[in-house]
C-alpha positions as CSV (number, residue, x, y, z in Angstrom):
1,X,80.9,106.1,105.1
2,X,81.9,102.0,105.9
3,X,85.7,101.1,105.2
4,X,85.9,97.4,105.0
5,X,89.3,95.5,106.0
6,X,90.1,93.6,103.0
7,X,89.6,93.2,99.3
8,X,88.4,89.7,99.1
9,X,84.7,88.6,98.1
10,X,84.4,86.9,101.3
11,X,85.7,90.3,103.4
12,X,82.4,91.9,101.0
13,X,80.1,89.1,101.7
14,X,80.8,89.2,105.4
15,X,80.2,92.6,105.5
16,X,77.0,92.9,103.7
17,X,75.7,89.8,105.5
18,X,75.4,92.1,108.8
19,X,73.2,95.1,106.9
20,X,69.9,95.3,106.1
21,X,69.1,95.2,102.3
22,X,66.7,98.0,102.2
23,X,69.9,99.7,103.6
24,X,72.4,98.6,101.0
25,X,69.7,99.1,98.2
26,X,70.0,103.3,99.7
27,X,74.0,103.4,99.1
28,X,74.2,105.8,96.6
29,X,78.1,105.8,95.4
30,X,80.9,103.3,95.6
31,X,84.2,104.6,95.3
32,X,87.2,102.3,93.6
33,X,90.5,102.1,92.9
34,X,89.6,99.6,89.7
35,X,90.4,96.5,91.2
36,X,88.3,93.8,90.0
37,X,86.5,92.3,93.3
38,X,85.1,95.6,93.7
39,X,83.1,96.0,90.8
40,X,81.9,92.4,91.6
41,X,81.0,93.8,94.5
42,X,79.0,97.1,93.0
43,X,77.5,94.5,90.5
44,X,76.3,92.1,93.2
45,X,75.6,94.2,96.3
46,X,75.0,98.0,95.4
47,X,73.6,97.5,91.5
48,X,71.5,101.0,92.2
49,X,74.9,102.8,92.6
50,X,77.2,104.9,90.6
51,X,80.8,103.5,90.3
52,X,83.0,106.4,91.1
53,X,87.0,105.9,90.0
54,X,89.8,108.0,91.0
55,X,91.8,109.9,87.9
56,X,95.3,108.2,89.4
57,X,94.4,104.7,88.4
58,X,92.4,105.5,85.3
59,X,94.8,107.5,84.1
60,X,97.8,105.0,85.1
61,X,95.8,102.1,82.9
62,X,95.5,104.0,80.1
63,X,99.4,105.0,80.4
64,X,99.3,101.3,80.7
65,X,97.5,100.8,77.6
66,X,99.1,103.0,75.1
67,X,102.5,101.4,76.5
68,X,101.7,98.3,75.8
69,X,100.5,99.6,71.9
70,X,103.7,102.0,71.5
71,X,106.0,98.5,72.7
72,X,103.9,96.3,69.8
């Protein structure tokens, strides 16, 4: 388990500059909050992964959604 200080695409690209491909081509799960730079990052440095979500933010962008329909 890595926990990287930041949630920029450079923080990501530092970080995966330092590992051996073979080893980031064996990570298995990434685990997100939704923002957007991480599944950039998934997409571009773990593409063999499964992109994991936790129920708070899902379910607070579909509150999110439906808000914005019920306000239309």
């Amino acid at each position: 388990v890595d926990i990287i200080d930041g949630r920029t695409k450079k923080a990501w690209s530092s970080y995966t500059q330092i590992i051996d491909k073979k080893e980031l081509a064996k990570v298995k799960y990434i685990s997100i909050d939704m923002y957007e730079t991480y599944r950039f990052v998934r997409n571009q440095y773990f593409p063999g992964s499964v992109l994991l979500c936790d129920s708070f933010h899902v379910i607070k962008n579909i509150n999110k959604v439906l808000d914005d329909i019920r306000i239309k």
